[in-house]
N, C-alpha and C positions, 0 to 999 in steps of 0.2 A: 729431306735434310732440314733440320731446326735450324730456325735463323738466329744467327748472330751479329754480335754487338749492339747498337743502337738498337734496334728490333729485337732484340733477344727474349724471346717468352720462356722463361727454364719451365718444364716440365718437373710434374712432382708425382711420384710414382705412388697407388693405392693400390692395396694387396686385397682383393677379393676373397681368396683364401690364405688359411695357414699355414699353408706351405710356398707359398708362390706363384701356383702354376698358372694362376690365373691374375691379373696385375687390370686396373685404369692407369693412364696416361692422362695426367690432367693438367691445366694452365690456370694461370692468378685469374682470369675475367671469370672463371667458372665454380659455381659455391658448392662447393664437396668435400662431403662430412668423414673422413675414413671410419671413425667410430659408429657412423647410422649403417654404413657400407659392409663391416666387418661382418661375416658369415651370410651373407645377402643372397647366395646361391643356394642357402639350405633349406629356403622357403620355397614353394609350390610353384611349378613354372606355369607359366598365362604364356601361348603362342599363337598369334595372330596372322592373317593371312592375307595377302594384298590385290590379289590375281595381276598388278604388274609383273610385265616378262620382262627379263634380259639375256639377250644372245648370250652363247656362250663366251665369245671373246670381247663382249660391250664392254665398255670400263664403266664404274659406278663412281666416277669422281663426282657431277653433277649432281647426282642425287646426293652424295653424300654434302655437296654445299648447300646444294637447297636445304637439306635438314640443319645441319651447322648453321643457318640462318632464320631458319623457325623455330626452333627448338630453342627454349626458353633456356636453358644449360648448354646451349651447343652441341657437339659432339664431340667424344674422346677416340682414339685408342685404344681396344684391352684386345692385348696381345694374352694369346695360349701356350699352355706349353701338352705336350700330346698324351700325356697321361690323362690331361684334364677332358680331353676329346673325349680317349678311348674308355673312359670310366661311366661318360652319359651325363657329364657335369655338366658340358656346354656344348651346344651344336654351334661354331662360328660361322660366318659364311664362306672366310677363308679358313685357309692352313695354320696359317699367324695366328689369326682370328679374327675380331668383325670390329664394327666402328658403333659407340655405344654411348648412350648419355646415362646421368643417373639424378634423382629427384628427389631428396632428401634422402630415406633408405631405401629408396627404389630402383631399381635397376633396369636399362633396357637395351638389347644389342639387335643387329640387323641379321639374319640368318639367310639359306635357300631351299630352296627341293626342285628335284627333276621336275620340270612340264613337258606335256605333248612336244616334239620336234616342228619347226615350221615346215610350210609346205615344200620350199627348197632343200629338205633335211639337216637345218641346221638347230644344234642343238639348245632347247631354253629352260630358262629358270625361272621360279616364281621368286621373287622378295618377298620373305616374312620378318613376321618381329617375335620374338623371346622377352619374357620379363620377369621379376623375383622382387617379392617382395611387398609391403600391405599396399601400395597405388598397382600394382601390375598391371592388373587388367585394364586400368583406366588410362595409364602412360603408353602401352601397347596399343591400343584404340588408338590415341590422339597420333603417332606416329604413324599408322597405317592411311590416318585421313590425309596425312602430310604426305607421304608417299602418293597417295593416290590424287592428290590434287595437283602433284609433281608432271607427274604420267598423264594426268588429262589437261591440262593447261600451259606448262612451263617446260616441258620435255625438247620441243623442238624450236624453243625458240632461242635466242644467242642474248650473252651476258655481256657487260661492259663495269670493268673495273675500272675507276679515274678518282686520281688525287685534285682535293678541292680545297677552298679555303674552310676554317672550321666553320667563319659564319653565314659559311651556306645552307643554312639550315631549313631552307623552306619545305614544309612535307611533298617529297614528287611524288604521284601513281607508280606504284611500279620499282621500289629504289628501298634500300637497307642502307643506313648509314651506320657506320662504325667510326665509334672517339679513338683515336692512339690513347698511347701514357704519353705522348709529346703534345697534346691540345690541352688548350687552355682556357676553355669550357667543356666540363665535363657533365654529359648529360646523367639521366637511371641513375643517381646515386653513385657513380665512377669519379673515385676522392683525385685521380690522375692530375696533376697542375702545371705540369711541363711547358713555357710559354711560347710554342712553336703552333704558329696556325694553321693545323692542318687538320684534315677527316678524310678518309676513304668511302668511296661512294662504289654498291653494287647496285645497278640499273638495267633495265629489263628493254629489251631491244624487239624489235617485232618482224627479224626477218628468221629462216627457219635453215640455215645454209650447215650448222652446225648443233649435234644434240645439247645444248646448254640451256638452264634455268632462268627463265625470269625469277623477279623478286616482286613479294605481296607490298601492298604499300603501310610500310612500318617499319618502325628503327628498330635496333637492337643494340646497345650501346655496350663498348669493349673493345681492351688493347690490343688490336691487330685485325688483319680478315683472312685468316687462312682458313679451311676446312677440316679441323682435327680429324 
């Protein structure tokens, strides 16, 4: 559910293709071109492979924030619609479809494929990446490194989301700080001037009780901290 009021990030919807079927979900923090984007599926696909596993019932919300916090554009949304499936347009990871950034004219979304079963016969999945477009191969790499550095590092250990003053700004080990539109120093070029002092801090905790992401030690500046 999109938040609203105060918080309210409106989503703005880019058409992949020309008919629809394939749509980004994007936010004001995130710089996206629908003109570089326009027919971005008709270029050559780059698919990359990560050999992280996930159960079949795992949830991929963590990974998906660990990337929404590396990833230099976040992450989107692009929802499918099933003709786009069943034609070989897009492999998503889900039904909907996958969780996806994009880089000027570049495109990249999260996809799976069956793995071996574990030894208790439960069933796994490999994370890959899919890409389109003249960076592909290079955007596809660097998210595969993110994932994989996800899986060996920050996989088992626990997050902490805390509201802080804005000028808390000391660099911590371990911690992503995000400006609101309501702070009133806005870092990265964020024009935001709302004079409410405050910042959101995600911070990396070192017990393993829960599968949640630590964070690299580096900012990333932008209105809100959700995980698109």
């Amino acid at each position: 559910m999109p938040l609203r009021g105060i918080a309210d990030d409106a989503r703005r919807i880019v058409a992949l293709t020309a008919d629809g079927t394939v749509t980004l979900q994007t936010h004001q923090d995130q710089d996206v071109d629908p003109a570089a984007l326009a027919g971005v599926l008709a270029h050559p696909r780059s698919e990359a492979w990560t050999g992280v596993l996930f159960a079949a019932p795992e949830s991929f919300e963590w990974l998906d924030l660990w990337l929404a916090c590396v990833m230099g554009n976040a992450l989107s949304r692009m929802p499918v619609q099933r003709p786009a499936v069943d034609s070989g347009l897009v492999a998503p990871m889900f039904g909907w479809g996958a969780m996806a950034t994009a880089e000027k004219g570049t495109l990249a979304y999260l996809t799976l494929r069956p793995a071996p079963k574990a030894s208790d016969g439960t069933s796994m999945n490999e994370v890959g990446v899919i890409a389109h477009g003249p960076g592909s191969d290079e955007l596809a790499e660097r998210i595969v490194r993110e994932i994989r550095a996800f899986d060996r590092d920050y996989r088992s250990r626990t997050a902490q989301i805390e509201i802080q003053p804005a000028d808390a700004s000391k660099p911590i080990t371990g911690q992503f700080t995000f400006r609101t539109r309501a702070t009133s120093s806005p870092s990265h070029g964020n024009e935001h001037s709302h004079p409410q002092p405050y910042s959101t801090a995600l911070s990396a905790g070192s017990t393993p009780p829960a599968r949640m992401p630590a964070a690299q030690p580096a900012n990333r500046a932008g209105p809100g901290t959700r995980a698109r």
